[in-house]
DOFIKOL-146338 format. One record per residue (C-alpha): x, z, y; residue in one letter; chain. Coordinates in steps of 0.05 Angstrom, whole numbers, plus 5000, padded with zeros to 4 digits. Example, Ala and Ser with C-alpha at 12.3 -4.5 7.8 and 13.67 -1.06 7.14 Angstrom:
2
((5246, 5156, 4910), A, A)
((5273, 5143, 4979), S, A)
# end
This chain:
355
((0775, 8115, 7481), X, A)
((0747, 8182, 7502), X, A)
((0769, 8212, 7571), X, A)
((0752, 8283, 7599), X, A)
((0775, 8311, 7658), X, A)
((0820, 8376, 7654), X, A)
((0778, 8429, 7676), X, A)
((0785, 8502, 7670), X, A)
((0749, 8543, 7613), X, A)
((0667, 8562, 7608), X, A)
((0616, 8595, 7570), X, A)
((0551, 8576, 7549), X, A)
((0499, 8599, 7585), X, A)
((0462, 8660, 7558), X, A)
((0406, 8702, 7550), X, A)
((0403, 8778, 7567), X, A)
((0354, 8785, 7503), X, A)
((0286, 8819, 7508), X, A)
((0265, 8839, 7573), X, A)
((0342, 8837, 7590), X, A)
((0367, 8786, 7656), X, A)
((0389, 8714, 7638), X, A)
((0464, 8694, 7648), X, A)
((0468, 8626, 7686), X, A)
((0531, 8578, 7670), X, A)
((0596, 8587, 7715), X, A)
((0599, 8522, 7718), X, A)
((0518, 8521, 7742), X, A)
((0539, 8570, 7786), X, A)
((0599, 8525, 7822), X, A)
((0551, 8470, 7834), X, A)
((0519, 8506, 7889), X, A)
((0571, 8543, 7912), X, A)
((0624, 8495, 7913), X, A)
((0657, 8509, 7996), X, A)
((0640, 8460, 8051), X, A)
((0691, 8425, 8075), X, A)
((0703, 8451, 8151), X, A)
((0704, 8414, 8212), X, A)
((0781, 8401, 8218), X, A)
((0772, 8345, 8158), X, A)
((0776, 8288, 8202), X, A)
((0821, 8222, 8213), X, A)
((0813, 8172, 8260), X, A)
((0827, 8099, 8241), X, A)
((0893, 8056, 8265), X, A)
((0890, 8011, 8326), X, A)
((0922, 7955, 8359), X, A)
((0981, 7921, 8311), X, A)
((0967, 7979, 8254), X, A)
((0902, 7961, 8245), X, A)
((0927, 7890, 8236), X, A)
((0970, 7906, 8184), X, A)
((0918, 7943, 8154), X, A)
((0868, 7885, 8144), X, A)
((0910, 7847, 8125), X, A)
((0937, 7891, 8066), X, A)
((0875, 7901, 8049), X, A)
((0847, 7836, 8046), X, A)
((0912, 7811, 8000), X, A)
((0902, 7868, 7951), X, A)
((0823, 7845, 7949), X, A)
((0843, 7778, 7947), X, A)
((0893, 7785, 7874), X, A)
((0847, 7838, 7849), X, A)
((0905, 7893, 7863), X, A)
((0896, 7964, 7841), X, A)
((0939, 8021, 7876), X, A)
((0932, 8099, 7875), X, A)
((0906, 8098, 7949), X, A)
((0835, 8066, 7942), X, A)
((0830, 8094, 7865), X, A)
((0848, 8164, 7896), X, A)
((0807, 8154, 7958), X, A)
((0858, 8183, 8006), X, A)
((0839, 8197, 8065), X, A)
((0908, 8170, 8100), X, A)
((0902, 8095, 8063), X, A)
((0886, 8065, 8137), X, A)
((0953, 8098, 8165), X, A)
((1000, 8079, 8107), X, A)
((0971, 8014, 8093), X, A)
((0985, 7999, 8170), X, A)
((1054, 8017, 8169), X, A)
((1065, 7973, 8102), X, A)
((1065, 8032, 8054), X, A)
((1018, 8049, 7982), X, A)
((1029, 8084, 7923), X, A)
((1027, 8058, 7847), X, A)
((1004, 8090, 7786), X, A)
((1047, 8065, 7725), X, A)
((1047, 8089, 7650), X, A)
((0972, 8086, 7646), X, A)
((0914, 8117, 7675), X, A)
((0916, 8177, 7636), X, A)
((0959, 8238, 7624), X, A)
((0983, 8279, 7561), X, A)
((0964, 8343, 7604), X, A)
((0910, 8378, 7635), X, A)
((0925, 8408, 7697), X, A)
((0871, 8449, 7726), X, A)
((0870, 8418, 7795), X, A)
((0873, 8353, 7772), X, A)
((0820, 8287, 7770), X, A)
((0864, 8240, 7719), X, A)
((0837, 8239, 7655), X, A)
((0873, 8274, 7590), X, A)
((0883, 8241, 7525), X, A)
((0916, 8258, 7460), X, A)
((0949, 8211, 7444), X, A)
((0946, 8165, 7511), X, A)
((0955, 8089, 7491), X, A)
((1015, 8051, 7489), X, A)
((1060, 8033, 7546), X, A)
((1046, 7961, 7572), X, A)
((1118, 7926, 7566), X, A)
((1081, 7873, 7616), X, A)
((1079, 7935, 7674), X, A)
((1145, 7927, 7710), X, A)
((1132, 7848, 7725), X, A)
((1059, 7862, 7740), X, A)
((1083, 7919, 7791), X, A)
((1138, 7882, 7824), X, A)
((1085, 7823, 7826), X, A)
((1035, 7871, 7865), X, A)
((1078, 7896, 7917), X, A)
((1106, 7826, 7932), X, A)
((1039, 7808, 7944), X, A)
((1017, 7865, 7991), X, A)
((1082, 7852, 8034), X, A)
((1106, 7917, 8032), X, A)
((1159, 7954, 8066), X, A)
((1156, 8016, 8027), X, A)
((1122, 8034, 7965), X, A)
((1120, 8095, 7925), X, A)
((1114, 8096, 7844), X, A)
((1088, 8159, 7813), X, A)
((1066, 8170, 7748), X, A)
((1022, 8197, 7696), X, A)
((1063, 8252, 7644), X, A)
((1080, 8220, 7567), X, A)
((1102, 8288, 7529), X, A)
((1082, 8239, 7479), X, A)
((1160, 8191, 7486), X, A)
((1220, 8221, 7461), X, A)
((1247, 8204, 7534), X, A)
((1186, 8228, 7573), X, A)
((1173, 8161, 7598), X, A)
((1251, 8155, 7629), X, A)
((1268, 8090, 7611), X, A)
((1204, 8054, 7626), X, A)
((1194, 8076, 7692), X, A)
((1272, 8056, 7706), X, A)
((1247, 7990, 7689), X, A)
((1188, 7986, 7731), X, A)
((1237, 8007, 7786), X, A)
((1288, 7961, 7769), X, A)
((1237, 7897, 7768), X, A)
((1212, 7919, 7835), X, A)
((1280, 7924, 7866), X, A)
((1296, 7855, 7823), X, A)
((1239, 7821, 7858), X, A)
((1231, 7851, 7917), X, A)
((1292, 7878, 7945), X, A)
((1282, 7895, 8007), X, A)
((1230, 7944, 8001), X, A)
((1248, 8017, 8004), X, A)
((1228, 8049, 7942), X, A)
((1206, 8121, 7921), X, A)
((1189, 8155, 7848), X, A)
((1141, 8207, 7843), X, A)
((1165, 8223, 7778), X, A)
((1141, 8279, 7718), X, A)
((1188, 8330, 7705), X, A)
((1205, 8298, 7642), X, A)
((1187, 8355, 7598), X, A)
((1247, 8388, 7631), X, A)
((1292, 8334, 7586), X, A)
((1348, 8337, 7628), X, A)
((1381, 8282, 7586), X, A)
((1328, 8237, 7604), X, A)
((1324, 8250, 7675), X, A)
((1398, 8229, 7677), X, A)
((1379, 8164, 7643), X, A)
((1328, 8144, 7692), X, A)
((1373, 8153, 7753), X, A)
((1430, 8123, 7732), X, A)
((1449, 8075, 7796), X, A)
((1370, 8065, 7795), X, A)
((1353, 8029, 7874), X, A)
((1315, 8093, 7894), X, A)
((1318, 8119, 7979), X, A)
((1272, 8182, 7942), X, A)
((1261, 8214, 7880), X, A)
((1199, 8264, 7889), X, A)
((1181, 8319, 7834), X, A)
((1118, 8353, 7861), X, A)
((1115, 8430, 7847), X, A)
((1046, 8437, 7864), X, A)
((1025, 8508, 7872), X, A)
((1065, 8580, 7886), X, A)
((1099, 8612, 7824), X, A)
((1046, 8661, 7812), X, A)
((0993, 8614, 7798), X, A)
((1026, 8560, 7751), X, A)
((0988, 8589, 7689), X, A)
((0919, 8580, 7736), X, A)
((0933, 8513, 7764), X, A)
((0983, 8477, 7719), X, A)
((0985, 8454, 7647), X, A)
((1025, 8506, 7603), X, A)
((1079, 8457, 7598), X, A)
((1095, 8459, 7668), X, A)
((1115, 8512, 7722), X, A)
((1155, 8523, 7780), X, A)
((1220, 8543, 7756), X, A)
((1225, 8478, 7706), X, A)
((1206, 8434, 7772), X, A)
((1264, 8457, 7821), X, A)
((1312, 8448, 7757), X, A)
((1286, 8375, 7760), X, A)
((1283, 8364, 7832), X, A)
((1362, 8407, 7827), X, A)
((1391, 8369, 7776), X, A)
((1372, 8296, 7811), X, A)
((1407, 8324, 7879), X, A)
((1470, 8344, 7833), X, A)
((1463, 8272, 7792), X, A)
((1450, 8225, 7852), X, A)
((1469, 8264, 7920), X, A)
((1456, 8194, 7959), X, A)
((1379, 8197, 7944), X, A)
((1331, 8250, 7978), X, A)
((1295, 8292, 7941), X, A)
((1225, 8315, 7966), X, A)
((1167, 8355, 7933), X, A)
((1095, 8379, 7959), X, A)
((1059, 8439, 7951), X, A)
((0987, 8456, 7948), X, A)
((0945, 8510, 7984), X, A)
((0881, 8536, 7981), X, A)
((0883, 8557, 7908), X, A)
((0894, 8633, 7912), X, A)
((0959, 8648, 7947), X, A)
((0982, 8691, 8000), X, A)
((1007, 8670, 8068), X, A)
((1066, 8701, 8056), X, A)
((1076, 8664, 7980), X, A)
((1074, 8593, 8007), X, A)
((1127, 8622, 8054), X, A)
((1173, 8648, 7997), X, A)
((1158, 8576, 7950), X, A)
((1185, 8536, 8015), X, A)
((1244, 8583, 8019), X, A)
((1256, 8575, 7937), X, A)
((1252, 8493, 7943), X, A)
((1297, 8492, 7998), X, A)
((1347, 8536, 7956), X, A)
((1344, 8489, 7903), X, A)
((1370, 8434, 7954), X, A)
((1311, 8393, 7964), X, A)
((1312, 8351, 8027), X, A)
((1231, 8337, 8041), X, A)
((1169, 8372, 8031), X, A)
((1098, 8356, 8047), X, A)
((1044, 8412, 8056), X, A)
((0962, 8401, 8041), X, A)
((0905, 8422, 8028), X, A)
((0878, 8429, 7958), X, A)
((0814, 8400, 7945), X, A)
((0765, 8405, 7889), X, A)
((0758, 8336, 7849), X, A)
((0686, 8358, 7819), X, A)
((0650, 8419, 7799), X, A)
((0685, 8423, 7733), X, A)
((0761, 8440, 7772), X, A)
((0788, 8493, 7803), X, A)
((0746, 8522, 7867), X, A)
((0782, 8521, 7927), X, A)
((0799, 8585, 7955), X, A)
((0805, 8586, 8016), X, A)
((0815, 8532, 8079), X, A)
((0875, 8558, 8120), X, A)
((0863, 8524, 8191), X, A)
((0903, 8467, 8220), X, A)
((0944, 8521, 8258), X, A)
((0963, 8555, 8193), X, A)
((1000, 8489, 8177), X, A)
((1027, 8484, 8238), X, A)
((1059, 8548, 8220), X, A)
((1085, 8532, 8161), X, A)
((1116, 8463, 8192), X, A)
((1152, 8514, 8236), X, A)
((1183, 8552, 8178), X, A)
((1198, 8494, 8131), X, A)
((1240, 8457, 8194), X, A)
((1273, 8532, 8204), X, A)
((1294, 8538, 8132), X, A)
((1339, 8471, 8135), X, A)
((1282, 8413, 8115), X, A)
((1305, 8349, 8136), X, A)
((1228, 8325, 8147), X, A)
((1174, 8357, 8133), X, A)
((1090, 8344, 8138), X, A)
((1038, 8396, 8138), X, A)
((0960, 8394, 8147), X, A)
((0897, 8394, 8117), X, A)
((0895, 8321, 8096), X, A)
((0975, 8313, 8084), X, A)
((0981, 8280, 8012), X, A)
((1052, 8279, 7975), X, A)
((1064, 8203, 7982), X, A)
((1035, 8214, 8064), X, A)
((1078, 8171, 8104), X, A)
((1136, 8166, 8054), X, A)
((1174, 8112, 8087), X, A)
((1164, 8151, 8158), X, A)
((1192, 8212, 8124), X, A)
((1244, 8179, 8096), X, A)
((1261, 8158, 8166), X, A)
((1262, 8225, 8187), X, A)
((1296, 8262, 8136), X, A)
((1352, 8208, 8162), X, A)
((1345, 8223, 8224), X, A)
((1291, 8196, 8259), X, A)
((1236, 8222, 8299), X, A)
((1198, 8265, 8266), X, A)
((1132, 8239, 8235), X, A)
((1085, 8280, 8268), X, A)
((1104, 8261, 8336), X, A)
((1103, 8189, 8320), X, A)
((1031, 8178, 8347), X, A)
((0962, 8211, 8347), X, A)
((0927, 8178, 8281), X, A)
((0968, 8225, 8228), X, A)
((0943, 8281, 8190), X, A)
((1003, 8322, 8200), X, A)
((1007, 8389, 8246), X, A)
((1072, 8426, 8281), X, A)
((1085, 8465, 8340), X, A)
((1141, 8423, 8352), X, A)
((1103, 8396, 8408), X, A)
((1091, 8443, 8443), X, A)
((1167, 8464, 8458), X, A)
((1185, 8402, 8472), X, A)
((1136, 8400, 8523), X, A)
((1095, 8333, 8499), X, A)
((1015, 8318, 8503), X, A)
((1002, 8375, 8451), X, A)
((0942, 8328, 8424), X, A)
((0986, 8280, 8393), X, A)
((1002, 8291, 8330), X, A)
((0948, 8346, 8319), X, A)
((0886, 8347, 8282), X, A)
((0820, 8308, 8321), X, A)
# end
């Protein structure tokens, strides 16, 4: 079955006619000017009883021939989450029925069928990882009446069924803004999150996201699951570094918050190939710090920002926090997340920044 990558539009390249000056390809072009990654884009590996639980996660997902979203996706946090007993599943196939702009997972029309063997595979998985917490997200299927609803209550359901005392978060679609559907899924579904990702300011949903999406449809989502199941948190991320202002990311936090969402995770946006989206612009760790400050002044419960913060980064930690507990970026100094909370509270200002 074919797969492409969704990538933004280009020409052919062309010639300038007689005596006239050649027209190289943009996408030529973005090959050798695609940005360096700066200096700040490191992350320092887990010691002591992490780095146990680490190996030893890893060597049981080698050892059954496991497949999560964390090695596919390369992310750079997999040695922190896997230490703490936390990874992130893919269900509903490995490709989507859009073609967001910013995105590596491949678009087909139409993707194949579900696999009604999923939810026992995926509660089989996380068994045998030995999870604690474990976060489900999922591709979009604008191609089921429901969106996708009722199969990815079932993959929940199995988990929960075989593993019940792992904590369990959906990064779900937005359904195709089937409202119907969403209330299907969460109907007494064992969820401690349910995460809708909004992904980039207003202004730039017709750059960055597929047509189908935008900003506005995600917080009535993300809304609508607060009003249907007010015992689960809600939590979203947001990207930077694809053409917004300072100022924007500010006003998107204050909008999310409005719509009663509990968490929110902050990162950088990074280009998957040469084909995507360029990055912008790479705000510096004490940008993020910044915008930590203003997400925890607006009425977040728990919040992560940096460079390298990921939606799914730390999820059970951030669960933890949004209850109540210590924040995660004071927890220790192998995260990727940045605040100035340290510094009024008068701690070693190194933990919890960026190396």
């Amino acid at each position: 079955m074919e797969r492409r990558l969704p990538t933004i539009e280009h020409s052919d390249t062309g010639s300038g006619g007689c005596g006239g000056v050649s027209r190289a390809n943009p996408l030529e072009a973005r090959k050798t000017t695609r940005k360096r990654l700066p200096s700040w884009f490191r992350t320092t590996l887990p010691v002591g009883d992490s780095q146990i639980r680490f190996n030893g996660t890893k060597s049981k997902v080698k050892r059954h021939g496991l497949n999560t979203v964390c090695e596919e996706a390369r992310c750079p946090n997999v040695h922190d989450c896997w230490g703490r007993g936390t990874a992130t599943f893919m269900v509903a196939g490995e490709v989507c029925t859009r073609g967001c702009r910013f995105c590596a997972v491949g678009t087909v029309k139409p993707p194949p069928k579900l696999n009604p063997a999923e939810p026992v595979e995926l509660a089989g998985a996380i068994g045998k990882m030995g999870l604690s917490y474990a976060v489900i997200t999922v591709v979009n299927r604008d191609d089921l009446g429901d969106g996708g609803a009722s199969h990815y209550r079932e993959c929940i359901i199995e988990v929960n069924n075989q593993n019940p005392g792992v904590g369990l978060e959906l990064l779900c679609s937005d359904l195709d803004g089937n409202l119907d559907s969403l209330a299907l899924l969460l109907e007494d579904l064992p969820l401690k999150v349910f995460a809708h990702n909004v992904e980039c300011v207003p202004r730039l949903d017709k750059v960055v996201r597929d047509r189908r999406a935008s900003f506005h449809q995600s917080l009535v989502i993300l809304k609508q699951a607060k009003s249907l199941r007010p015992d689960i948190l809600t939590k979203t991320s947001i990207m930077v570094g694809l053409g917004e202002t300072d100022g924007e990311v500010e006003e998107a936090l204050e909008m999310i918050r409005e719509a009663g969402v509990d968490m929110v995770t902050i990162g950088q946006y990074l280009q998957p190939s040469y084909k995507h989206l360029p990055v912008d612009r790479f705000p510096e760790p004490e940008r993020f710090a910044d915008w930590d400050r203003v997400a925890r002044e607006i009425g977040f419960g728990a919040v992560a920002s940096g460079p390298l913060v990921r939606s799914s980064y730390r999820a059970g930690m951030l669960w933890d926090e949004a209850m109540g507990g210590e924040p995660v970026v004071t927890r220790d100094s192998t995260g990727s997340a940045v605040s100035h909370l340290l510094h009024r509270e008068g701690k070693i200002t190194a933990r919890g920044q960026m190396p």
